[in-house]
C-alpha positions as CSV (number, residue, x, y, z in Angstrom):
1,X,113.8,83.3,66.2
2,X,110.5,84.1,67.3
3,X,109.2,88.0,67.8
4,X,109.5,90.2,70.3
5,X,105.5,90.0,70.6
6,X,105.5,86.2,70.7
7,X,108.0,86.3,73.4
8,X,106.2,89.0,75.5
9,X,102.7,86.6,75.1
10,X,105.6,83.2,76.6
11,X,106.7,85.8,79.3
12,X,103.3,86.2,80.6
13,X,101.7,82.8,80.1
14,X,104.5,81.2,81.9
15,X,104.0,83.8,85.1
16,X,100.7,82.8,85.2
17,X,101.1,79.4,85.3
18,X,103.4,80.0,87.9
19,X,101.0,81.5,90.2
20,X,101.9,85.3,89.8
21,X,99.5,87.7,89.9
22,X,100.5,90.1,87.1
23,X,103.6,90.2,84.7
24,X,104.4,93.3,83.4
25,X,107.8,94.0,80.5
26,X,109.8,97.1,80.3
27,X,112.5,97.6,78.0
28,X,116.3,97.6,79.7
29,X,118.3,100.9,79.9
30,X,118.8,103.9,82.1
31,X,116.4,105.5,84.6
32,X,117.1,108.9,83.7
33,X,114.1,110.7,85.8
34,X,115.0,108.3,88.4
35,X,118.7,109.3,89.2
36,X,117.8,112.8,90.6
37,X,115.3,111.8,92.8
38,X,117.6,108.9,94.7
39,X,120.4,111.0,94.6
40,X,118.2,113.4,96.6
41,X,117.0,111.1,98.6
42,X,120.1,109.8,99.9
43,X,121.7,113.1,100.5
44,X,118.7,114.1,102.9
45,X,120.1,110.6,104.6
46,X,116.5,109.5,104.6
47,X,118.4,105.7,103.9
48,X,119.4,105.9,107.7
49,X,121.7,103.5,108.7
50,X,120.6,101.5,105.2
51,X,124.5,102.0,103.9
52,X,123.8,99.5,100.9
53,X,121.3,101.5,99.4
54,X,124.0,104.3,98.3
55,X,126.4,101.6,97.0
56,X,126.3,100.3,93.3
57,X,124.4,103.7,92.6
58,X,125.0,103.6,88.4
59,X,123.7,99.5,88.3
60,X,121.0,100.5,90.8
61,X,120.3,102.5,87.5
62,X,121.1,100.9,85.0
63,X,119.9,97.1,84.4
64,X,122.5,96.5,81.7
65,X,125.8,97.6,84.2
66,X,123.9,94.3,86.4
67,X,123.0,92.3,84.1
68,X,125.5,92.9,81.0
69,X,123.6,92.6,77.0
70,X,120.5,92.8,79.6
71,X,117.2,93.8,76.9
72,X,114.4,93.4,79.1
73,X,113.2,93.6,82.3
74,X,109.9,91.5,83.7
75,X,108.4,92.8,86.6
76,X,106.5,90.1,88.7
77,X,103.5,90.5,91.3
78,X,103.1,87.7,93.8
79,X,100.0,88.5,96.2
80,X,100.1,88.0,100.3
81,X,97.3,89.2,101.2
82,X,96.1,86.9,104.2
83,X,92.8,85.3,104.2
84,X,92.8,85.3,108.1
85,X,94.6,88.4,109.8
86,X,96.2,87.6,113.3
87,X,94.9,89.9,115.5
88,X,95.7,93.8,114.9
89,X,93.7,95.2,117.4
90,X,95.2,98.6,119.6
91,X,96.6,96.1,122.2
92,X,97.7,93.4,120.4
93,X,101.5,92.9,119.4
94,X,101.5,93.1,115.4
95,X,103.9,92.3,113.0
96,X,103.5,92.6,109.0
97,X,101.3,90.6,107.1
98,X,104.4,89.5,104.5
99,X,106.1,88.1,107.6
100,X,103.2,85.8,108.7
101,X,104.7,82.6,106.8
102,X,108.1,81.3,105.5
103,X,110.4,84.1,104.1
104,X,109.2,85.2,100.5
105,X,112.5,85.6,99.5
106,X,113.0,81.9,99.4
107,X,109.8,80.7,97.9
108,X,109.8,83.5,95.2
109,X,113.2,83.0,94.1
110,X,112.7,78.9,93.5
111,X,109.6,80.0,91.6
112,X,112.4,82.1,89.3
113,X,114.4,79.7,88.5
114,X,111.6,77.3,87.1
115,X,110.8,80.6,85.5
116,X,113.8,80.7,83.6
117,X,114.0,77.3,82.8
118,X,110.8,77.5,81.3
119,X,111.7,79.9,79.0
120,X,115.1,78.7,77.9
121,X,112.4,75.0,77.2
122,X,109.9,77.1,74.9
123,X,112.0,80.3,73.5
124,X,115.7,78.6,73.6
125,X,119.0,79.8,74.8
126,X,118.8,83.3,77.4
127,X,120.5,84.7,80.2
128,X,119.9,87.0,82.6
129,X,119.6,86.5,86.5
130,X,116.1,87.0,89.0
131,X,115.6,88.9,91.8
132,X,113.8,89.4,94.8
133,X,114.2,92.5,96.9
134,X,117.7,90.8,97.1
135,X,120.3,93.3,94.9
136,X,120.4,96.8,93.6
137,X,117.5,96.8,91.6
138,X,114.6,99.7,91.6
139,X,111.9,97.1,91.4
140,X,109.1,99.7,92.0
141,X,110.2,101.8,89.3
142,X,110.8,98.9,86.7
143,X,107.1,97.6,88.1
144,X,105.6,101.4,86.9
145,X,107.5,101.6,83.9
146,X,105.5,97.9,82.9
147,X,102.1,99.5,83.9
148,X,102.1,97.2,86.9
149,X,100.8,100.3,89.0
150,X,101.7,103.7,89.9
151,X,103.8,104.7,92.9
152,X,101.6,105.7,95.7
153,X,102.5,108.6,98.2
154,X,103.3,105.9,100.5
155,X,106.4,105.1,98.0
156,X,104.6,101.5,97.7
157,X,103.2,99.9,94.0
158,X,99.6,100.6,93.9
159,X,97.8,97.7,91.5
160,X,94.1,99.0,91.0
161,X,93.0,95.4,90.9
162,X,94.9,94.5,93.5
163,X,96.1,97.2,95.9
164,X,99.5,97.0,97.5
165,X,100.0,94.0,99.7
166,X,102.3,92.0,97.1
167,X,105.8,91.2,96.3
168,X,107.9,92.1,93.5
169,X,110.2,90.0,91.6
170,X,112.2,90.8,88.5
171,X,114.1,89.0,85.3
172,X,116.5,90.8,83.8
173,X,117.2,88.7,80.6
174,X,118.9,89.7,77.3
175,X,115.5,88.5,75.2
176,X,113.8,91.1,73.1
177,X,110.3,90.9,74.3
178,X,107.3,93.7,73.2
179,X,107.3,96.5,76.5
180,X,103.9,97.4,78.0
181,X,102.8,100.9,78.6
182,X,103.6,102.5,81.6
183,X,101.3,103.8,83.7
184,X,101.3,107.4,83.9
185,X,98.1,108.0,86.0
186,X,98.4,108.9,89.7
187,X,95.0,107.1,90.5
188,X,95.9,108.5,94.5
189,X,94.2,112.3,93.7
190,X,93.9,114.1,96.7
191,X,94.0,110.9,98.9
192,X,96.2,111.6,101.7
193,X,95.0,108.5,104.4
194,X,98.7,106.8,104.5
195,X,100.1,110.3,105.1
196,X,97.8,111.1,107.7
197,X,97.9,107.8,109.8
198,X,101.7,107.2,110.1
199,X,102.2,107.8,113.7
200,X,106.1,108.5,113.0
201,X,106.0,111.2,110.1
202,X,107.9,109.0,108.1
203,X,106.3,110.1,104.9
204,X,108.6,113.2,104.1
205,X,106.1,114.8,101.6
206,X,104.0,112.2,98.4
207,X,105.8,109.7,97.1
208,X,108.8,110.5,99.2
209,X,109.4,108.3,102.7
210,X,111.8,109.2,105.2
211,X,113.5,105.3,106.1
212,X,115.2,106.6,109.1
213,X,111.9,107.5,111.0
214,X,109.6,104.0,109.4
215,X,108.5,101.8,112.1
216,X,109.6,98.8,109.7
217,X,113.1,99.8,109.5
218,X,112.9,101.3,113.2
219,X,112.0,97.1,114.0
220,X,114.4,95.2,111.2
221,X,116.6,97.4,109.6
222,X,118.0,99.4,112.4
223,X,120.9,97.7,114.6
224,X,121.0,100.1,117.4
225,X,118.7,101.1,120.5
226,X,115.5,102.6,118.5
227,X,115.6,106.2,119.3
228,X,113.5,107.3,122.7
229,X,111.6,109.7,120.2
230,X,109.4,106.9,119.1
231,X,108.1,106.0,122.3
232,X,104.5,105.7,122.2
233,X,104.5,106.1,118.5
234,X,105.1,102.2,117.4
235,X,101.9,101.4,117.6
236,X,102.6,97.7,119.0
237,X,104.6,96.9,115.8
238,X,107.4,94.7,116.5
239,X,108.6,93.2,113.0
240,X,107.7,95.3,109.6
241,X,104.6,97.5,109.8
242,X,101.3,97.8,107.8
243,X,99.9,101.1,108.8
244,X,100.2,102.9,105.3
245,X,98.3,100.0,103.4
246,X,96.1,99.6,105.7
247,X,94.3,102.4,105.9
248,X,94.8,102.6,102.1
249,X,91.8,102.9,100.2
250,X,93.3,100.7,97.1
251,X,93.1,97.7,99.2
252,X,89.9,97.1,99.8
253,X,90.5,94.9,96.5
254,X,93.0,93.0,97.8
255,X,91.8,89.3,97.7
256,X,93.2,86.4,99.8
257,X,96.5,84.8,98.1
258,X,97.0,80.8,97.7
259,X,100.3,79.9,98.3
260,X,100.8,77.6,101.4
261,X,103.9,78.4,102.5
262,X,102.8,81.8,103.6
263,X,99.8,80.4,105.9
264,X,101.2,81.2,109.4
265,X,102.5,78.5,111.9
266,X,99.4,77.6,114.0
267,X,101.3,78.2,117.4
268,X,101.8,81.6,116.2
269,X,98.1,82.1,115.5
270,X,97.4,81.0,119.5
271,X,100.3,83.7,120.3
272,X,98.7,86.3,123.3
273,X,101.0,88.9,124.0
274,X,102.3,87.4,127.2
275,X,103.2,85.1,124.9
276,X,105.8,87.6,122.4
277,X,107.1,88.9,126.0
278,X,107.9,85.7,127.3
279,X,109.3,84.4,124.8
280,X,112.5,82.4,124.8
281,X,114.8,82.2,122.1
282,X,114.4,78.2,121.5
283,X,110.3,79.0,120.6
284,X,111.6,81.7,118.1
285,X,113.7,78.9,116.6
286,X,111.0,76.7,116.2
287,X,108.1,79.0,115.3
288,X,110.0,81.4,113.3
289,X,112.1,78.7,111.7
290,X,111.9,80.2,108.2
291,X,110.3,83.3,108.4
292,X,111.4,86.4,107.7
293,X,111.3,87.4,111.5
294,X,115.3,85.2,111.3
295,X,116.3,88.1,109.8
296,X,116.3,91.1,113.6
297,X,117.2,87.3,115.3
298,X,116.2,86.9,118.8
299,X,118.0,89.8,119.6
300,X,116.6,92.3,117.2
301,X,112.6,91.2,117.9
302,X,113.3,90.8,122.1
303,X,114.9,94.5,121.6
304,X,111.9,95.5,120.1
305,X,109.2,93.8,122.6
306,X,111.2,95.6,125.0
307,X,110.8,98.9,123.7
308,X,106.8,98.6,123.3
309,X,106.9,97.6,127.0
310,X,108.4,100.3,128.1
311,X,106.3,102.6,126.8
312,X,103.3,101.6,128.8
């Protein structure tokens, strides 16, 4: 049986090799300082019409009601920063950079599960499960609590190497593995740029984001007609929305990543905006084939072409 040291150093030499960015290990129990603050948050409805997020409310808590004998959690940074931006001028049609390639859930998760394999080849026998933005985990939180970051006002993971424009991706395993330190540092001071440039006031007060009134879930999340309101406030966004990181100061450090399956299709990289409005739903099939933009269909993304269009 080897330590819980020499497993922590096999955690993070097999996420390297693997292509993450940054592994970071907490130990599994209850987020006590975090049950207040999402119990708040849901009762000021700030979920909107995000039902799931108030269901499973103790696991959401609690790795070990998940993930049962659970020890440890691995929080998991996978840079997608893009080395060429499509164009996000005032005119063009944008949508976010994580949605430029095929979906991350699907390339993230195979990279799991050769995770895990791995470590049941070099440590032995362990179980647990992985996931990626994909069940009732508070990834953020577990991220912080590993000294991956700190949460930024814009409710985001703030790596000082790296920024913000990553994924996340947790194992919650029942090996005993050495914790990091969290970070405890707010390295945002009196920074209040994301505040400041989101053209919805969907940033409630620092740290705290209002989901009903944020143009990402105004353009994926929400099933409805997007509320007149936000006319003239959507800034050209039609799927996801990079505003807040953007204009964040911690990501002028973000480097380009290297996985290929995130380099966009190179029909999308001709699209003009005539092209997004005239688009039919057999070239979303093709060009969006496995990218996240599946996910508002050609229903949800025509929806929200329509509403920038009639706006101007």
């Amino acid at each position: 049986m080897l330590s819980p040291e020499k497993n922590a150093q096999i955690l993070k030499s097999i996420a390297q090799r693997l292509g993450f960015e940054a592994c970071g290990i907490a130990k599994a129990g209850f987020l006590e300082e975090e049950a207040p603050r999402l119990e708040n948050w849901l009762n000021q409805n700030y979920q909107g019409e995000m039902g799931y997020l108030a269901n499973h409310f103790d696991k959401r808590l609690d790795p070990t009601k998940l993930v049962p004998g659970a020890k440890t959690v691995v929080s998991l940074i996978y840079n997608y920063y893009p080395e060429n931006k499509l164009p996000e001028d005032t005119d063009s049609i944008k949508l976010a950079k994580y949605a430029y390639g095929e979906d991350y859930h699907f390339v993230i998760k195979d990279k799991l599960k050769t995770f895990i394999e791995l470590i049941r080849e070099e440590i032995g026998e362990v179980e647990g499960r992985a996931f990626v933005d994909s069940a009732p985990v508070m990834e953020r939180q577990w991220a912080q609590k590993s000294g991956l970051g700190w949460l930024g006002k814009n409710s985001l993971l703030l790596n000082r190497k790296m920024g913000s424009f990553f994924f996340l991706a947790e194992l919650i395993i029942d090996l005993e593995a050495q914790p990091d330190t969290p970070l405890s540092k707010d390295y945002c001071g009196t920074c209040t740029a994301c505040v400041d440039a989101c053209p919805t006031d969907a940033i409630a007060k620092a740290g705290v984001v209002d989901g009903s009134r944020c143009i990402s879930y105004l353009t994926i999340e929400l099933k409805d007609a997007i509320p007149s309101e936000f006319q003239g406030k959507m800034e050209n966004w039609v799927f996801g929305c990079d505003i807040c990181q953007d204009v964040c100061p911690w990501n002028r450090f973000s480097k380009p990543h290297s996985e290929p399956k995130f380099i966009p299709d190179p029909e999308l990289r001709d699209f003009s905006n005539q092209d997004w409005i005239e688009m039919t739903e057999d070239t979303f099939r093709k060009v969006f084939k496995k990218s996240p933009l599946k996910r508002t269909k050609f229903a949800g993304l025509s929806r929200n072409i329509e509403f920038l269009i009639s706006n101007d």
